[in-house]
N, C-alpha and C positions, 0 to 999 in steps of 0.2 A: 504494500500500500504506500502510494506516496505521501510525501511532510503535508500537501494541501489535501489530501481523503482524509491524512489522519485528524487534523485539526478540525474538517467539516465533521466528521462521527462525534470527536469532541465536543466540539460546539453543540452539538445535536443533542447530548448526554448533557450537556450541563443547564441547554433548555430546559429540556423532560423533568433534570432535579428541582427547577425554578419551579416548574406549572406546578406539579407535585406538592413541592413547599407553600406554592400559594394559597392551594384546593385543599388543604392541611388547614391554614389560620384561617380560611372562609369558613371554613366547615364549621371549627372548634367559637367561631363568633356566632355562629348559626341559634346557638343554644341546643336545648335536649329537656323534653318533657320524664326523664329520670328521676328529675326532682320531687317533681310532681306525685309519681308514681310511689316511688318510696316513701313521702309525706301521706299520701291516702294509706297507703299502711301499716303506719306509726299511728294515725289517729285511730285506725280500727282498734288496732292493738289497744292504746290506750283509754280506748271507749267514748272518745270523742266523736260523735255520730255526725254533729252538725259540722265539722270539721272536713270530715272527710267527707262528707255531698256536697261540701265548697268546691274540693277538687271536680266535682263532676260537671257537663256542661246545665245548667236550669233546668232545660225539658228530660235530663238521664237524671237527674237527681232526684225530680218527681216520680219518674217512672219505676226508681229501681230503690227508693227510700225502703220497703221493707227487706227486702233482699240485704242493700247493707248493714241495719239495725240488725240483721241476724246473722250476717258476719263478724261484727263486731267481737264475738267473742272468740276467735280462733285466733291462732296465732300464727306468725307466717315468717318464717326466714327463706331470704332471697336466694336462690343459686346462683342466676343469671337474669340481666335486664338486654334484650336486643331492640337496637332503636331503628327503625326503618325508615327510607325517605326514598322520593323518588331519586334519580338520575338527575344530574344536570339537562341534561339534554330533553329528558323526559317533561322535566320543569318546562323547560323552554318552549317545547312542541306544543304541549297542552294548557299553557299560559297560566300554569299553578305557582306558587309563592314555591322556594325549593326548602323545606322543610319536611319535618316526621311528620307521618301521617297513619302510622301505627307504632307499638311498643310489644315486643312479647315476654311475657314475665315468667318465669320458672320459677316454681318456689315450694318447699318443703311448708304442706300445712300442718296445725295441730289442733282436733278439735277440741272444745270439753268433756267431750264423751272417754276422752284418750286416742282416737283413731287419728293415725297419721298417715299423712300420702302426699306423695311428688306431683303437682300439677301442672302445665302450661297453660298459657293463655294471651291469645294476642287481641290487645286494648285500642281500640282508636282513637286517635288525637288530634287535636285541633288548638291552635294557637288564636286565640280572640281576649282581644281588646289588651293586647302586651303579656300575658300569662296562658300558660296550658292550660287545657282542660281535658277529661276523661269524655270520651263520647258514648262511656257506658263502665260500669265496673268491672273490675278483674274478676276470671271465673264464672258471670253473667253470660246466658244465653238466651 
């Protein structure tokens, strides 16, 4: 390869580290409704009922108030939080804001009964009026 291919490959390579680097601090500005999520589970936990149908959107809060009231009493350690968003591109084509628009939660529950079990569950999200909100509770179907 000659001094002028290697410095174009070079160049090329240190583009790619730049975009990279950049779609890194765009992203990490982005936010993440994690917060969110793990806060609606610390209120359950702590029996904070009104608390946690703050995190919900108003019409899921209505809807799904007795269902949380009788979660409240379980307890729930996290495995894993996976935060989903569309694609840039994706954003672009279909003229959507580029952010999560779902979350899926794993998480070891524990009832009061004593019965324990590993669940998943993928949450839909929505960013309004500067904060997240739940577009239905975790485990709800």
């Amino acid at each position: 390869m000659s001094m002028a291919g290697l410095r174009a490959a070079f160049g090329l390579l240190l583009a790619g580290w730049l975009v990279l680097a950049g779609g890194l601090v765009v992203d990490a500005r982005r936010g993440s409704p994690e917060a969110t999520l793990r806060g609606y589970l610390a209120d359950l936990e702590a029996r904070r009922t009104e608390a946690a149908l703050a995190a919900l959107a108003p019409d899921a809060a209505a809807r799904w108030r007795d269902f949380v009231e009788f979660q409240q009493f379980n307890r729930y350690r996290v495995v894993s939080i996976a935060v989903r968003s569309p694609s840039l591109l994706e954003s672009l084509t279909q003229r959507r804001a580029w952010r999560a628009t779902e979350v899926t939660l794993v998480a070891d529950i524990s009832e009061p009964s004593g019965v324990e079990w590993r669940g998943s569950t993928v949450v839909p999200v929505e960013f309004v009026d500067g904060r997240w909100v739940l577009l239905r509770p975790p485990f709800a179907t």
